[in-house]
C-alpha positions as CSV (number, residue, x, y, z in Angstrom):
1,X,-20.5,-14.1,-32.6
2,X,-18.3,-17.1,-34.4
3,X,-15.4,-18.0,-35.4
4,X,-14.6,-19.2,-38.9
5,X,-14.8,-22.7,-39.7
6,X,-17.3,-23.5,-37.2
7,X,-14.3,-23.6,-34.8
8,X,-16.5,-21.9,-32.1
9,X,-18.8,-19.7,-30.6
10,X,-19.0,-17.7,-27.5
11,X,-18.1,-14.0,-26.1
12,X,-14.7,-12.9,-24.8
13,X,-15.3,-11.8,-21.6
14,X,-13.0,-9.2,-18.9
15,X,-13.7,-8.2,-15.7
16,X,-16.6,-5.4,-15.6
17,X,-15.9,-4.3,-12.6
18,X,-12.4,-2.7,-13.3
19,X,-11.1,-0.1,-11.9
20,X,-8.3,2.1,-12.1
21,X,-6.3,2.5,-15.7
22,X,-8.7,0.6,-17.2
23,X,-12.2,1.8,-15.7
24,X,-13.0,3.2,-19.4
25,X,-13.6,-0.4,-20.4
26,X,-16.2,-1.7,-18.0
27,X,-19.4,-1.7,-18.1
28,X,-20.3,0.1,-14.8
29,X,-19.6,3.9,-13.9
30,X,-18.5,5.1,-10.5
31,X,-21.8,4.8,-8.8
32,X,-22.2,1.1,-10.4
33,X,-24.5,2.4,-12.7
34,X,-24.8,0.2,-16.3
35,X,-23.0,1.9,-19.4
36,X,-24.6,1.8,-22.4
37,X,-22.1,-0.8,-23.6
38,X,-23.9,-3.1,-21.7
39,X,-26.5,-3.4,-24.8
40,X,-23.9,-5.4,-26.5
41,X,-25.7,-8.2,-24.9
42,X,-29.2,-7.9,-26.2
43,X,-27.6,-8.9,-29.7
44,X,-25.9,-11.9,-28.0
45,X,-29.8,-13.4,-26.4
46,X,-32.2,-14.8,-28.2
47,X,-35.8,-13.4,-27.8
């Protein structure tokens, strides 16, 4: 991911471990089991 102009590169990053309200955007389930978002990163690595 950048940013235009060269102003930057990098990954906005929350809390995974949420809970609550906003346990739909994490990346774990309720056993702490990985959700498939958690792919996202294999685009992010380089191999």
């Amino acid at each position: 991911l950048s940013a235009p102009d060269n102003r930057g590169k990098g990954v906005f990053w929350w809390e995974p471990a949420v809970t609550g309200g906003l346990r739909s955007r994490g990346f774990f389930d309720d056993d702490g089991n990985a959700l498939p978002v958690i792919t996202v990163f294999d685009k992010l690595t380089r191999h």
